[in-house]
MIDOSE-1310 file (N, C-alpha, C; in nm, 2 decimals, decimal comma, always signed):
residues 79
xxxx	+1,25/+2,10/-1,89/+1,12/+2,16/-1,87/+1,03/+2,13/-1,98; +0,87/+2,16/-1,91/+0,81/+2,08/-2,06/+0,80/+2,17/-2,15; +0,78/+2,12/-2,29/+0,73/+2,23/-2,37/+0,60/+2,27/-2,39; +0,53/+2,19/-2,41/+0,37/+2,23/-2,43/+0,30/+2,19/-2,33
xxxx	+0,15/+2,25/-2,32/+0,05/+2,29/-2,21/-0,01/+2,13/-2,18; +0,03/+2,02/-2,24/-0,03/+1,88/-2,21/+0,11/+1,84/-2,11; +0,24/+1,88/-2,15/+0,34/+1,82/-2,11/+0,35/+1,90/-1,96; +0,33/+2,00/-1,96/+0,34/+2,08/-1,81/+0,20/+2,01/-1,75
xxxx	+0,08/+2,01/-1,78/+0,01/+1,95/-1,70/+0,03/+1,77/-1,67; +0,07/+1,73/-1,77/+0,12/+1,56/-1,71/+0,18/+1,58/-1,62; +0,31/+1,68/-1,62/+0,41/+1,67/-1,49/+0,34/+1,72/-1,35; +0,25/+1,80/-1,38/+0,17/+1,82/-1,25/+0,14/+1,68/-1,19
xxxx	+0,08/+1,65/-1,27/-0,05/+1,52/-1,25/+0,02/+1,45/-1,16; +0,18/+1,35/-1,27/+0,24/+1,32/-1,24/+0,29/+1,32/-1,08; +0,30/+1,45/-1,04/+0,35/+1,50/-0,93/+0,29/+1,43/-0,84; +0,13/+1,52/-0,82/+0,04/+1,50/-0,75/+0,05/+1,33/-0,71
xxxx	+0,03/+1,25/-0,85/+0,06/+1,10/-0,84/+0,15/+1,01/-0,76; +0,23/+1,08/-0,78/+0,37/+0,99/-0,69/+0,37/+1,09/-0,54; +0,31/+1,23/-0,51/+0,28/+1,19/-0,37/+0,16/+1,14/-0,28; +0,07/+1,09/-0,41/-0,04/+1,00/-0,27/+0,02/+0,81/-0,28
xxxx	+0,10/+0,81/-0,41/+0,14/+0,70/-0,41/+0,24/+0,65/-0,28; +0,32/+0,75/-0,26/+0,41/+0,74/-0,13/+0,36/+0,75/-0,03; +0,23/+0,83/+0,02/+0,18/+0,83/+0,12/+0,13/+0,69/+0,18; +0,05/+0,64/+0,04/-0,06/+0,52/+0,07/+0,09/+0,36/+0,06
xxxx	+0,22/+0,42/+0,06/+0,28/+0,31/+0,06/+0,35/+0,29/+0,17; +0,37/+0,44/+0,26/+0,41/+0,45/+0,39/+0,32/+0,40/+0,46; +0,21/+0,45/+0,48/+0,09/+0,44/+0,56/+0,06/+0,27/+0,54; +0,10/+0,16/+0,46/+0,04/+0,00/+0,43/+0,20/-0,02/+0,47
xxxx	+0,35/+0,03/+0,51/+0,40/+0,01/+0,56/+0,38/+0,02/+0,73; +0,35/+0,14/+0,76/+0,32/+0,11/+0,90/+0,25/-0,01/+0,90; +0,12/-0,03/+0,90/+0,01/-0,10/+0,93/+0,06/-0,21/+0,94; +0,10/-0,28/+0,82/+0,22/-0,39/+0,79/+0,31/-0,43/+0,94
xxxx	+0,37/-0,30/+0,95/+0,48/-0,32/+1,07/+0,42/-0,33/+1,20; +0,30/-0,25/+1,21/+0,23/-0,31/+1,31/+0,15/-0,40/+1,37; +0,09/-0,46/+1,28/+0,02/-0,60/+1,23/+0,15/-0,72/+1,28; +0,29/-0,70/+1,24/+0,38/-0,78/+1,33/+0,45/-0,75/+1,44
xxxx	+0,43/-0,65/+1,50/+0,48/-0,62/+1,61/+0,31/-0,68/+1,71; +0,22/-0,64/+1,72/+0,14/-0,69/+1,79/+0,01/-0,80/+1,70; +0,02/-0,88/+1,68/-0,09/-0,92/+1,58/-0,21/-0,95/+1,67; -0,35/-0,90/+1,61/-0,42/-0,93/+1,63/-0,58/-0,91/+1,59
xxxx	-0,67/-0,96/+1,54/-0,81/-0,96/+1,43/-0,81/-0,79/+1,39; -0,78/-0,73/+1,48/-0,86/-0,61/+1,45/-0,68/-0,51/+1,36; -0,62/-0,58/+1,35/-0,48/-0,47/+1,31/-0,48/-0,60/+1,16; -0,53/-0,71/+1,19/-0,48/-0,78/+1,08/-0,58/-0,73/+0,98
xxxx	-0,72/-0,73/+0,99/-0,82/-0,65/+0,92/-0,84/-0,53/+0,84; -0,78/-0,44/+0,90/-0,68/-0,29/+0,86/-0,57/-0,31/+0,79; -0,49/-0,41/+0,77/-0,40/-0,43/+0,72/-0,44/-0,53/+0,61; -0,51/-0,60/+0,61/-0,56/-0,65/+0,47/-0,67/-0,56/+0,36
xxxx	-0,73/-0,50/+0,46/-0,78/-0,39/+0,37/-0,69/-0,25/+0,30; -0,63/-0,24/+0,36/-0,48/-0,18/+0,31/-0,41/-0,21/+0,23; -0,35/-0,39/+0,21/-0,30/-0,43/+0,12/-0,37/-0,48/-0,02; -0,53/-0,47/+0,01/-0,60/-0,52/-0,12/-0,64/-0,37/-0,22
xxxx	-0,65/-0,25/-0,12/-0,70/-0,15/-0,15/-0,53/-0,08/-0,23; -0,45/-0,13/-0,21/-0,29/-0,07/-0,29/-0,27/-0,16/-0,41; -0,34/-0,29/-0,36/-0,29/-0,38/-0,47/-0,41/-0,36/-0,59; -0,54/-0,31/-0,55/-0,63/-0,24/-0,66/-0,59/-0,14/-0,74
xxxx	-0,51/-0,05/-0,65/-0,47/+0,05/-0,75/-0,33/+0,06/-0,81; -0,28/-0,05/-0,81/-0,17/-0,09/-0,88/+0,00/-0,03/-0,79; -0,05/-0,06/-0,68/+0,07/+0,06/-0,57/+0,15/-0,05/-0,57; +0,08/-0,20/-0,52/+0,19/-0,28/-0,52/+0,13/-0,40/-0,59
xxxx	+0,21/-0,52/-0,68/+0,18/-0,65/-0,73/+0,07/-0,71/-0,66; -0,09/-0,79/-0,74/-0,10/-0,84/-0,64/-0,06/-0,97/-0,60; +0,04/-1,03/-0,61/+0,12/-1,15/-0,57/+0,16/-1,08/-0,44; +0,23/-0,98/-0,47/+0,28/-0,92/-0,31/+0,22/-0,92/-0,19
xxxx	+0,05/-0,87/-0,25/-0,01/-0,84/-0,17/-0,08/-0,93/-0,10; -0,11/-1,07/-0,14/-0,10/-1,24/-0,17/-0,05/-1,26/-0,05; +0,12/-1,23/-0,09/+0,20/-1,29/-0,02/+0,20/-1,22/+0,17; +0,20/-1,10/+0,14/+0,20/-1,06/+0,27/+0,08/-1,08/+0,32
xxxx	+0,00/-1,15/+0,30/-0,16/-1,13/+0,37/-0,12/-1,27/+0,39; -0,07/-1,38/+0,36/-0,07/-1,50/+0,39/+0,05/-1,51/+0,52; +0,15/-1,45/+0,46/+0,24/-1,43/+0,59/+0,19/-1,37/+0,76; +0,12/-1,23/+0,72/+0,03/-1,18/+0,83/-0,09/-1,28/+0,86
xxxx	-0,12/-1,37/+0,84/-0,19/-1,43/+0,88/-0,15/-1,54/+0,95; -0,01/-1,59/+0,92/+0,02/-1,70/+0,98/+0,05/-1,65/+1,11; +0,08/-1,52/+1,10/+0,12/-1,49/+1,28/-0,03/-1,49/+1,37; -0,12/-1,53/+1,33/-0,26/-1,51/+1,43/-0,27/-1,64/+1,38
xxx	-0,26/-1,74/+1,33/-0,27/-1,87/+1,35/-0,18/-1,91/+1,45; -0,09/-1,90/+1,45/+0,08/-1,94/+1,53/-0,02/-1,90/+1,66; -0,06/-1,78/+1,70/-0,07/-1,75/+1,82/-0,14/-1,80/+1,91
């Protein structure tokens, strides 16, 4: 437990932190999963704005985010 009134509030913060971080990593997983199950301009769009807006706030690498926008993209070329 924390001891002082900075250390109890980091762990709030903290808290707070890591559940919008999981939300916004579930939610760029759907999108992600859906962007390959149906591809198409308007899910691929959504999903790159998703993966630039996570890779701004440091949710994921942006090499990752690189990578999977180049991948999701090849499936709407292919098509």
């Amino acid at each position: 437990m924390p001891i002082t009134k900075q250390a109890a509030k980091k762990m709030r913060h903290d808290r707070n932190r890591t559940t919008q971080t999981i939300s916004i990593r579930e939610s760029l997983r759907t999108l992600v999963k859906a962007m390959r199950k149906t591809p198409s301009a308007k899910t691929l769009t959504k999903a790159f704005s998703a993966l630039d807006k996570a890779a701004k706030r440091n949710i994921i690498h942006d090499n990752k985010a690189a990578r999977l926008k180049a991948s999701l993209a090849r499936l709407i070329i292919k098509k």
